[in-house]
C-alpha positions in Angstrom: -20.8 10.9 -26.9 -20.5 7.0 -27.6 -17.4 6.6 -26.5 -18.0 4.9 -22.8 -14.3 6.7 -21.9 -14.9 10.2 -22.2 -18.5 9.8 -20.3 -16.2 8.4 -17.4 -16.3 10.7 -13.9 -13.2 8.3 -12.8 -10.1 8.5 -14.5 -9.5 5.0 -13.0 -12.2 4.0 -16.2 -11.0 6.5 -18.3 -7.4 7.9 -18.7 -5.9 5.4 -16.5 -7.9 2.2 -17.9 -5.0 0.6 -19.5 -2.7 0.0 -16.6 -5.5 -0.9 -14.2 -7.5 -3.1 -16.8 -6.1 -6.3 -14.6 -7.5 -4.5 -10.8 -10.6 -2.9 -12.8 -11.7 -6.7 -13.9 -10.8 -8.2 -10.3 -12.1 -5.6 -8.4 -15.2 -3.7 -9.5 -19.2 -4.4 -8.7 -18.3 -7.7 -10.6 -16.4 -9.3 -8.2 -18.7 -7.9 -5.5 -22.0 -9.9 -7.0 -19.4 -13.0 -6.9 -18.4 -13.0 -3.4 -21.7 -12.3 -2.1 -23.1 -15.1 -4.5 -20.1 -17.6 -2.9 -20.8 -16.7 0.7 -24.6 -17.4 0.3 -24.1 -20.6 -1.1 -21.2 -21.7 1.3 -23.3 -20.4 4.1 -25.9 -23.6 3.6 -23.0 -26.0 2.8 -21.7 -25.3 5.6 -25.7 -25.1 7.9 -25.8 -28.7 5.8 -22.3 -30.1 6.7 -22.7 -28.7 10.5 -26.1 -29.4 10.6 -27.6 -32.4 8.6 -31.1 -32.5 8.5 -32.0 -30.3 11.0 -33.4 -27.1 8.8 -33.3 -28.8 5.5 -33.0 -32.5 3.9 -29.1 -33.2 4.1 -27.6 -32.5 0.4 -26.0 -35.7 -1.9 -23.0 -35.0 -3.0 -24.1 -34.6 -6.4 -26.0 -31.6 -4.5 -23.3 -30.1 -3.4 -21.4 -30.4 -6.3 -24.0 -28.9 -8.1 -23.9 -25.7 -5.6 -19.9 -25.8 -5.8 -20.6 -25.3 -10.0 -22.4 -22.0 -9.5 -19.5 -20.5 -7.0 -17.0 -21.9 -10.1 -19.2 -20.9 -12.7 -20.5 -17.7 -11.6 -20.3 -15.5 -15.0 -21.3 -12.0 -16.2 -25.3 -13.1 -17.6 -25.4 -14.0 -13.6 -24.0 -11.0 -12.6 -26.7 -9.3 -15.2 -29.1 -11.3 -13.4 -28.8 -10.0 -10.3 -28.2 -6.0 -11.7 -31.6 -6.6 -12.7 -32.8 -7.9 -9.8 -31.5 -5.3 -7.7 -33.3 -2.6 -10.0 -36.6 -3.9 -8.9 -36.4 -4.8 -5.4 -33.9 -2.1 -4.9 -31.8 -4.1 -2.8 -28.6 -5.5 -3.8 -27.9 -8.4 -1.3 -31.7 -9.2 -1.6 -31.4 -9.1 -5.4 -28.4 -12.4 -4.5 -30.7 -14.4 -2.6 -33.5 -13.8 -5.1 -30.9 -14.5 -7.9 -29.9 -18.1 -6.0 -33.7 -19.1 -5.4 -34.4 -18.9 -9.3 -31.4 -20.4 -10.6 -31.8 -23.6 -8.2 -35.3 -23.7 -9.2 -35.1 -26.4 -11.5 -32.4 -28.4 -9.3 -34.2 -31.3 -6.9 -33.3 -30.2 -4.0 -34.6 -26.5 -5.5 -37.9 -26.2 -3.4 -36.1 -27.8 0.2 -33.6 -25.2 -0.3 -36.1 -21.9 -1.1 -36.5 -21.0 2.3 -33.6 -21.0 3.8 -31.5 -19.2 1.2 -30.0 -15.8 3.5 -31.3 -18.1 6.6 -30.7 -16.1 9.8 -28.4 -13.9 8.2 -28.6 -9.4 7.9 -27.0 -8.0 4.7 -24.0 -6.9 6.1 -23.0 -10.7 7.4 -23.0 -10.8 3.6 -21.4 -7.5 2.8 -18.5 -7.5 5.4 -17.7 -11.0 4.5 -17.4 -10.2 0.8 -16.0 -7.0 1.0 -13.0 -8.5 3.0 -12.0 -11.1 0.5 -12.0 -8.7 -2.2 -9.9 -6.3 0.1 -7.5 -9.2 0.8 -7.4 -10.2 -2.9 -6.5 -7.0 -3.8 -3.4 -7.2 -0.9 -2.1 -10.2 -2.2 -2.8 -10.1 -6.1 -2.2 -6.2 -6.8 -1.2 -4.1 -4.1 1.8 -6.5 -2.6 3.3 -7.3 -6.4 3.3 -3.7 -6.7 4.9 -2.5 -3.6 7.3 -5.2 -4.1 8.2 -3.9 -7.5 8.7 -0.8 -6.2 11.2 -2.1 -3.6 13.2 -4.7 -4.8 14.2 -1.5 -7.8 15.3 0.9 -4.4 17.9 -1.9 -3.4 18.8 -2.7 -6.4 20.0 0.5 -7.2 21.0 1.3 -3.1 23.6 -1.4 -3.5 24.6 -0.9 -6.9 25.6 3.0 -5.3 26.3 2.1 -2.3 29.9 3.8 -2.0 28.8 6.5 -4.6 29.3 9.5 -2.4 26.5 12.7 -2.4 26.2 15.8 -0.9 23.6 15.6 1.8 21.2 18.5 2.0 19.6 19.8 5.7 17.3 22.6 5.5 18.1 23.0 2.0 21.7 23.6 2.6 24.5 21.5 2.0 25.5 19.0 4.8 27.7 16.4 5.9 28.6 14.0 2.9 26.8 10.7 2.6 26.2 8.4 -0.5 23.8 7.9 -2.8 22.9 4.5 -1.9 22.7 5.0 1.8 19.4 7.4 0.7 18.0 4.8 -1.6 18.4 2.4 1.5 16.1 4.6 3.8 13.4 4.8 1.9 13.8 1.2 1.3 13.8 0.0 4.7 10.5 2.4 5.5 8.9 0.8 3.2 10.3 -3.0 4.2 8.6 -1.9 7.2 5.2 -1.5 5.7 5.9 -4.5 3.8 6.6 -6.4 7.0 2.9 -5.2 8.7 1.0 -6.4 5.6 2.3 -9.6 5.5 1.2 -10.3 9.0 -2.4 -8.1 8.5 -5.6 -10.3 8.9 -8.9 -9.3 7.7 -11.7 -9.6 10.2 -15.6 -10.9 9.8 -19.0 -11.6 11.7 -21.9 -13.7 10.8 -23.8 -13.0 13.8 -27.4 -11.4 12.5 -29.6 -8.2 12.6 -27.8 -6.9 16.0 -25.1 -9.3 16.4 -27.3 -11.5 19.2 -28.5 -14.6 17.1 -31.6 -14.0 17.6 -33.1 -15.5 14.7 -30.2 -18.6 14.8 -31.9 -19.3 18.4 -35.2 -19.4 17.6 -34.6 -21.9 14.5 -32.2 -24.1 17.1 -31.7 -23.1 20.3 -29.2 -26.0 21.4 -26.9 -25.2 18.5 -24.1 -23.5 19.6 -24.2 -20.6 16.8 -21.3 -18.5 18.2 -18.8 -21.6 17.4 -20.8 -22.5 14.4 -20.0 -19.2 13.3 -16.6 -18.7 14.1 -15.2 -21.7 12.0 -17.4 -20.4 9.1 -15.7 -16.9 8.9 -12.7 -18.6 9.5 -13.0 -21.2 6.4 -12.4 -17.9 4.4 -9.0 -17.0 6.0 -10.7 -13.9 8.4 -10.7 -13.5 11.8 -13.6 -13.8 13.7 -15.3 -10.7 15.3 -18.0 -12.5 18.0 -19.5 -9.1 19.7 -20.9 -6.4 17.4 -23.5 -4.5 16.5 -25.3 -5.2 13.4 -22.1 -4.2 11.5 -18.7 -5.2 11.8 -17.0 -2.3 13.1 -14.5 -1.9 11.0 -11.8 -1.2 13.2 -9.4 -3.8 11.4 -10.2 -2.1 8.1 -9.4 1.1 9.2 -5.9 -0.2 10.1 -5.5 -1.7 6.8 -6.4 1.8 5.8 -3.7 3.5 7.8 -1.5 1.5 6.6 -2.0 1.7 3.4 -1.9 6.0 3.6 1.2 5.4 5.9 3.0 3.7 2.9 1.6 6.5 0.4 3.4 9.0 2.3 7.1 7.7 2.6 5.9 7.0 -1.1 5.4 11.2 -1.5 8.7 12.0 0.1 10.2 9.5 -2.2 8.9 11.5 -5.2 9.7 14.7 -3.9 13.1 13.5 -3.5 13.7 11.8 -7.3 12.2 15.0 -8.6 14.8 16.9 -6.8 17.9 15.0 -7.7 16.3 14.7 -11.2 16.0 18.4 -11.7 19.8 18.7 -10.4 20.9 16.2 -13.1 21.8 13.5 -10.4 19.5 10.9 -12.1 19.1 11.2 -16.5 15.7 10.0 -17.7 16.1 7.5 -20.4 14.4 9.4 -23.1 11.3 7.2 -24.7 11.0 7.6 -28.9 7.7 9.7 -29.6 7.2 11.0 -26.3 6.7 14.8 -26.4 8.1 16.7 -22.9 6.3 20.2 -23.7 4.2 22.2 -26.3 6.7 24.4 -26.9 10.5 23.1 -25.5 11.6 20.5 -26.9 14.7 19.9 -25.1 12.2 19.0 -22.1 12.5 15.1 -20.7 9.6 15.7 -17.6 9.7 13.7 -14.5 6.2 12.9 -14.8 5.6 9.6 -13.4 6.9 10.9 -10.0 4.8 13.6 -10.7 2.1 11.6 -11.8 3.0 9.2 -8.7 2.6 11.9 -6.2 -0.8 13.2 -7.7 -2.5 10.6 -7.1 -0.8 8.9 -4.0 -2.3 12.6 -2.2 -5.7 11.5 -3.9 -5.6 7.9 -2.5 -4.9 9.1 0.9 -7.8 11.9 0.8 -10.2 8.9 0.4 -8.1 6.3 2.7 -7.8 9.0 5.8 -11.5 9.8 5.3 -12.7 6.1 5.1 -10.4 5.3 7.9 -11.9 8.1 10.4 -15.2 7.5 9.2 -16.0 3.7 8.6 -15.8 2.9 12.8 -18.3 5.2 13.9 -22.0 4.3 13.2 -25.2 5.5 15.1 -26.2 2.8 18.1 -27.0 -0.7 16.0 -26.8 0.4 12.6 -26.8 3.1 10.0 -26.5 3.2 6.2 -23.5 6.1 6.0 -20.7 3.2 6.2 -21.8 1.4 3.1 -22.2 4.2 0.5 -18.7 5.2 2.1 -17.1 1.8 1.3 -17.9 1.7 -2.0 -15.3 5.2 -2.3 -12.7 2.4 -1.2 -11.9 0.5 -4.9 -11.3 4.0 -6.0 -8.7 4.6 -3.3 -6.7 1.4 -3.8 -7.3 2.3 -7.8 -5.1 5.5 -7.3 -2.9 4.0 -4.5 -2.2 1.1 -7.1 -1.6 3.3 -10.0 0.8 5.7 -8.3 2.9 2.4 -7.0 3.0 1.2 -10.6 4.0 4.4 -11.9 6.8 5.3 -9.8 8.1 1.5 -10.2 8.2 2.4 -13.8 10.1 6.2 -13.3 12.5 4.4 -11.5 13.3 1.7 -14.0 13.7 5.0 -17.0 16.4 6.6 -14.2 20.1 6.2 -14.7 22.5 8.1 -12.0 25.2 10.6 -13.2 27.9 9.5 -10.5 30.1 12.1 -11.7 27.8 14.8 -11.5 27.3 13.8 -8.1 30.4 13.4 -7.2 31.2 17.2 -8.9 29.0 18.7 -6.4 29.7 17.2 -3.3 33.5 18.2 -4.2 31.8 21.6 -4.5 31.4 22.1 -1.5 34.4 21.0 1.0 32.9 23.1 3.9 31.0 20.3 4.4 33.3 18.4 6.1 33.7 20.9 8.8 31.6 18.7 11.2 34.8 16.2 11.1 37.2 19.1 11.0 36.0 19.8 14.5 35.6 16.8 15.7 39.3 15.7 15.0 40.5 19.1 16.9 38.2 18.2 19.6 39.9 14.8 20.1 43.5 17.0 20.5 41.7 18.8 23.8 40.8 22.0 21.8 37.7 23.7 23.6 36.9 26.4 20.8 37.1 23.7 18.0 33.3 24.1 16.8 33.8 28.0 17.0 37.2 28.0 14.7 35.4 26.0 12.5 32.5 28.3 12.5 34.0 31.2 11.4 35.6 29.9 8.9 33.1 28.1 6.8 29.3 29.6 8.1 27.5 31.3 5.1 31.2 31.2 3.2 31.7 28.9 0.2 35.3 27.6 0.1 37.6 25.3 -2.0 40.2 23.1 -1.2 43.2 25.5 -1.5 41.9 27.7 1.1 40.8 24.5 3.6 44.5 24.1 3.2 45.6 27.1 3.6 43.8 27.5 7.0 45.1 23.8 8.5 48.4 24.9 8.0 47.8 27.9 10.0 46.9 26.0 13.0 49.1 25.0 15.5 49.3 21.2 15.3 51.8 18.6 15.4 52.4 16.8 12.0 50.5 13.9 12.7 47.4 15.7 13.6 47.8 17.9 10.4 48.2 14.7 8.2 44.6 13.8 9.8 43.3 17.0 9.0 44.5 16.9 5.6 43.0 13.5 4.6 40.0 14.6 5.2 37.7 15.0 2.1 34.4 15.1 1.4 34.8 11.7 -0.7 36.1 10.2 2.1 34.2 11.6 5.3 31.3 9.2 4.5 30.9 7.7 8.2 29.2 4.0 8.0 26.7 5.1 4.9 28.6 2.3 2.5 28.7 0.1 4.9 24.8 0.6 6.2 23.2 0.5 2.6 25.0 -3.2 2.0 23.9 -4.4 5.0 20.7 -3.6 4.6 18.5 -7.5 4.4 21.5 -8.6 7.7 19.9 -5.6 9.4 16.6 -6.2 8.5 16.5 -9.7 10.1 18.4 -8.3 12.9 15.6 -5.6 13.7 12.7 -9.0 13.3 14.9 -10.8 15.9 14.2 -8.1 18.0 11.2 -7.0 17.6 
């Protein structure tokens, strides 16, 4: 079988290619070769700028340049390069430094520079510094735009229905009225929420050596101050600095980046267990798409598979992002290996987290709401407005409101006639009948109008507070 697809294990490289060609170019081993390439070289710019002369002649700027050109021009013979580096010394950061020493080879300031290429530095002041930029790349360039999509399409539609009024469901059962846009706005501020925490979420870094002492940075130069040296290097990348660990940085930032992310992939579930309720009640039509076949065998059938689809593989994403978050913290004493085969499950996480995002965005965009079917039901259903029923009667000093109300509509279905009928059996004055009487279930909606359009005054109201 030629066909590189239908070898795939992942349907990330497989069925799903298409949609994630963009994050599948930005965020495979690629990328990883290039970052670790680009720390390595800005790590002796920077031992050159900080330091001048003291481990190695000071660079010209046309040597520095020339070392800028490889971060720019890092391409895919380079990455091949290093692949085959790696298969012989079986060691991929090794297989960089190796890659760096050969290329500069021919440069002037090639054999001044050979020794000190990975100077004072363990793999994973490499590693952790690369993986984080290519987790914060994939924040700001995929996962945000995404999320953001996926947003900006529940208010939309929240405010468009905001006074469209809805039966409520509790338990199952039908409940006190509210309106359709009210429920888009819920999900909508959960999800501003998570919005809100990744926006302010900083990726953390070390560069500290084989235990996280310095060791061999004080023996090279022991009057340099390292930890400082250090610190404004991790911090010319955007990352905060981590200045006591082990050999590893301990993750502990990532795995709340994790958290977050599986946090956000479950309001996400609810959210398509929700559309694919109201869709199979006919609340929301699917805007059928020419060609597309719904079942072998119905034809009638318009599927709500990308909320299906969404929800398959938001549960996927988050079997990888609760593991990795649990397990990527704990590592035996100064160091062991099981943290870095794990990370490397991580792409694949953000892969289904980023294609569930992006297919629910585009179920939402094929949905139109029936109104009137939802109107039709509520209207179905008047019992529902017993809760108001008994409130009013409660305001006229009636102790045994709740149980009148009780009898009359628990496990019963009624309709308006009789709701009439049994108000003017009560003994009320005329005003307080009147009351009674204007209450329906399009009108006992409470503040839900009012709370789905003021949903972005509330939301800087709650950051005020906060």
């Amino acid at each position: 079988m030629d066909p590189p697809d239908l070898c795939s294990l992942s349907p990330l490289d497989s069925r799903y290619a298409e949609i994630l060609s963009d994050f599948r170019q930005a965020m495979g081993e690629y990328a990883l070769f290039q970052r670790r390439t680009e720390i390595e070289i800005r790590w002796l710019l920077w031992l050159d700028q900080r330091l001048p002369n003291r481990l190695f002649p000071a660079l010209s700027a046309e040597d520095r340049a020339t070392l800028e050109a490889k971060i720019q021009g890092f391409n895919p013979a380079a990455a091949l390069r290093i692949k085959a580096l790696e298969s012989s010394v079986r060691h991929d950061v090794k297989a960089v430094e190796l890659f760096l020493r050969e290329s500069t080879a021919g440069e002037s300031f090639g054999a001044a520079l050979a020794p000190f290429w990975h100077f004072a530095a363990t793999s994973e002041d490499i590693n952790n510094l690369a993986y984080s930029l290519i987790w914060k790349d994939a924040q700001q360039n995929f996962l945000l735009p995404a999320l953001d999509q996926v947003l900006d399409r529940l208010l939309k539609e929240s405010r468009r229905h905001s006074h469209a009024p809805m039966l409520s469901r509790t338990h199952g059962q039908p409940a006190s009225p509210t309106t359709l846009g009210k429920e888009l706005a819920n999900f909508a501020w959960r999800l501003a929420d998570c919005r809100d925490a990744f926006s302010v979420f900083r990726f953390s870094g070390k560069f500290n050596g084989a235990v996280g002492n310095y060791n061999a940075h004080q023996l090279a130069l022991p009057d340099v101050d390292w930890v400082s040296l250090t610190d404004g290097f991790v911090r010319s990348f955007g990352l905060d600095f981590q200045p006591l660990t082990t050999q590893i940085e301990p993750h502990d930032r990532l795995s709340a980046w994790l958290d977050l992310l599986a946090r956000t992939n479950r309001i996400l579930i609810g959210l398509c267990r929700d559309f694919w309720g109201y869709i199979s009640w006919g609340y929301f039509v699917q805007r059928v798409i020419p060609g597309e076949v719904g079942s072998s065998t119905m034809p009638h059938k318009v599927n709500p598979i990308a909320f299906e689809n969404a929800e398959g593989n938001l549960g996927v994403a988050n079997a990888l992002l609760r593991h990795l978050s649990d397990k990527l913290p704990v590592s035996r004493f100064q160091r062991d290996l099981s943290d870095s085969t794990a990370q490397r499950s991580l792409t694949p996480a953000l892969g289904h987290t980023l294609l569930a995002w992006r297919t629910l965005h585009e179920g939402l965009l094929r949905l139109e709401a029936d109104t009137g079917r939802i109107r039709d039901d509520l209207l179905a259903h008047p019992e529902v407005i017993a809760e108001g029923l008994q409130t009013l009667l409660r305001l006229e000093g009636d102790p045994d409101a709740y149980e009148r109300l009780k009898s009359l509509t628990r496990g019963r279905s009624l309709d308006a006639a009789s709701l009439k009928t049994w108000i003017h059996g009560l003994e009320l004055d005329a005003e307080t009948r009147q009351s009674l009487e204007r209450l329906g279930p399009l009108t006992y909606l409470g503040l839900a109008a009012e709370l789905a359009e003021r949903f972005d005054e509330l939301r800087k109201q709650a950051s005020r507070t906060a």
